[in-house]
C-alpha positions as CSV (number, residue, x, y, z in Angstrom):
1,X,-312.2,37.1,225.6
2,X,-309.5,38.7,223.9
3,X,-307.5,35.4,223.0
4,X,-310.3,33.8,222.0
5,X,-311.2,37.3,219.4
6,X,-307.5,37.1,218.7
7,X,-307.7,33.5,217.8
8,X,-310.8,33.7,215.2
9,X,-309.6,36.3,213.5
10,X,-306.4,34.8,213.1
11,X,-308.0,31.9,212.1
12,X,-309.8,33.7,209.4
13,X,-306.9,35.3,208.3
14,X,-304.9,32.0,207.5
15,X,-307.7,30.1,205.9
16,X,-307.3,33.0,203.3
17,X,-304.5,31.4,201.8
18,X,-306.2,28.1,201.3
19,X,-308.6,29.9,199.3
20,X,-306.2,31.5,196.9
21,X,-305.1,27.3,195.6
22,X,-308.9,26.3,195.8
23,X,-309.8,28.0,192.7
24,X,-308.2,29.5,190.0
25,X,-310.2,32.6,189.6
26,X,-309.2,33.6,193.0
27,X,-306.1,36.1,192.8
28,X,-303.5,37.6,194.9
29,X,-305.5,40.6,194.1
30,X,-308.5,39.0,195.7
31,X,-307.0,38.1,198.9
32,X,-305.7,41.6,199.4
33,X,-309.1,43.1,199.1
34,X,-310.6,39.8,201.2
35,X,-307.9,40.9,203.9
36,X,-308.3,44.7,204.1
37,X,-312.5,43.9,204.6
38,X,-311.4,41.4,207.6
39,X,-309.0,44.1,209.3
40,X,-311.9,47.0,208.8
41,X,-314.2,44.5,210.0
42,X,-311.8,43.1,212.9
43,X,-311.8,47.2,213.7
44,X,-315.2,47.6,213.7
45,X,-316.0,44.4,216.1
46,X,-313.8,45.9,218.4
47,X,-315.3,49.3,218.4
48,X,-318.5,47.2,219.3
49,X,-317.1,45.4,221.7
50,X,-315.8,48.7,223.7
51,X,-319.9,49.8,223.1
52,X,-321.2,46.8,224.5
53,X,-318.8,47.5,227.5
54,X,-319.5,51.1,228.1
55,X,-323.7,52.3,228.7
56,X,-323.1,55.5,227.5
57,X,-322.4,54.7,223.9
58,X,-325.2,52.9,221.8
59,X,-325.2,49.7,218.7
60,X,-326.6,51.5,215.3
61,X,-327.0,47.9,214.2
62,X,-330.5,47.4,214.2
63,X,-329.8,43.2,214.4
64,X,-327.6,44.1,217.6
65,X,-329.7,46.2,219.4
66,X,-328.4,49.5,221.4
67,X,-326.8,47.7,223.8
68,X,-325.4,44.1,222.7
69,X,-324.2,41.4,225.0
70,X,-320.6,40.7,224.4
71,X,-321.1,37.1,223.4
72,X,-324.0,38.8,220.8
73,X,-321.4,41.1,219.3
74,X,-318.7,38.3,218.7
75,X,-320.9,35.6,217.0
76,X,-322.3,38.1,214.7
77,X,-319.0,39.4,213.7
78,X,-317.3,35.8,213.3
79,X,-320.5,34.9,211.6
80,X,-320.8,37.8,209.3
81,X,-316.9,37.6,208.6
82,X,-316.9,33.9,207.8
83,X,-320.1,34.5,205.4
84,X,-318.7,36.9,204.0
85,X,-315.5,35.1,202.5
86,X,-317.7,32.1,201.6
87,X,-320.0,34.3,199.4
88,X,-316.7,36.5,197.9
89,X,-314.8,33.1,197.7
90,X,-317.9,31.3,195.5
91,X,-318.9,34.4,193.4
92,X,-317.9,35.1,189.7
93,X,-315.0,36.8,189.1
94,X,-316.6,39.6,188.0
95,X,-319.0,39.9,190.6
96,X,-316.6,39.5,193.4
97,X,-314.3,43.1,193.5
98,X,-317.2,44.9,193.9
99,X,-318.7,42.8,196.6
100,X,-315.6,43.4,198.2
101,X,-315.2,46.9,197.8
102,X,-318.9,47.8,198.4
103,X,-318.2,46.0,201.9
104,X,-314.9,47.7,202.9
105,X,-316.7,51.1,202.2
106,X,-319.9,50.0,204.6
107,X,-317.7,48.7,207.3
108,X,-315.3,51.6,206.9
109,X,-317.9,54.2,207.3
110,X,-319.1,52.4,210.3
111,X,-315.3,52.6,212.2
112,X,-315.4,56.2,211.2
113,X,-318.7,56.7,212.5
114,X,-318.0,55.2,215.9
115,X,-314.8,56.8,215.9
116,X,-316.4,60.1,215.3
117,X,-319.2,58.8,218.4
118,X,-316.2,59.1,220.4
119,X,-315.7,55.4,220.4
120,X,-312.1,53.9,220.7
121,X,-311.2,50.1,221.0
122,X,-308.5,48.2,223.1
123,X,-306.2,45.4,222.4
């Protein structure tokens, strides 16, 4: 399961660059910010993975459920990943930075919140 996590995300990652000579509007700047919400995200689906694995921690995600089924936790997180770059990709300019940074700071505040659960990932 791990190859194939490894393999999405990488996947994501290198369709990044793509975007950036689709469009004009879409900057160096943009793909920075695109790729620092992936790696948060990337963090945060394996925190969820390690609470799908382990009973004693529970999901906060209310679309997830307390206790997600691996195969549950890694279409939403492709899913929500890919959706999430098509939206940032197709906004306005303007619009775009803070759809970025309003979704490092949720996905952030969700690591540190399992983190502080006691919840850990492995590679």
């Amino acid at each position: 399961m791990r190859k194939v996590f490894v393999s999405l995300l990488v996947s994501v990652l290198f369709s990044m660059p793509n975007i950036t000579f689709a469009e004009n509007t879409w900057t160096k700047k943009d793909t920075i910010y695109q790729a620092t919400f992936l790696t948060v995200k990337a963090i945060d689906w394996l925190q969820t993975k390690e609470i799908a694995r382990n009973p004693r921690y529970y999901e906060e995600n209310p679309i997830l459920g307390k206790h997600p089924k691996q195969n549950t936790v890694d279409i939403y997180f492709l899913s929500t990943a890919m959706a999430h770059s098509i939206i940032a990709y197709y906004l306005p300019e303007k619009y775009r930075r803070a759809w970025q940074c309003i979704f490092i700071g949720i996905q952030a505040g969700c690591v540190m919140n399992n983190y502080h659960t006691g919840v850990r990932f492995n590679f």
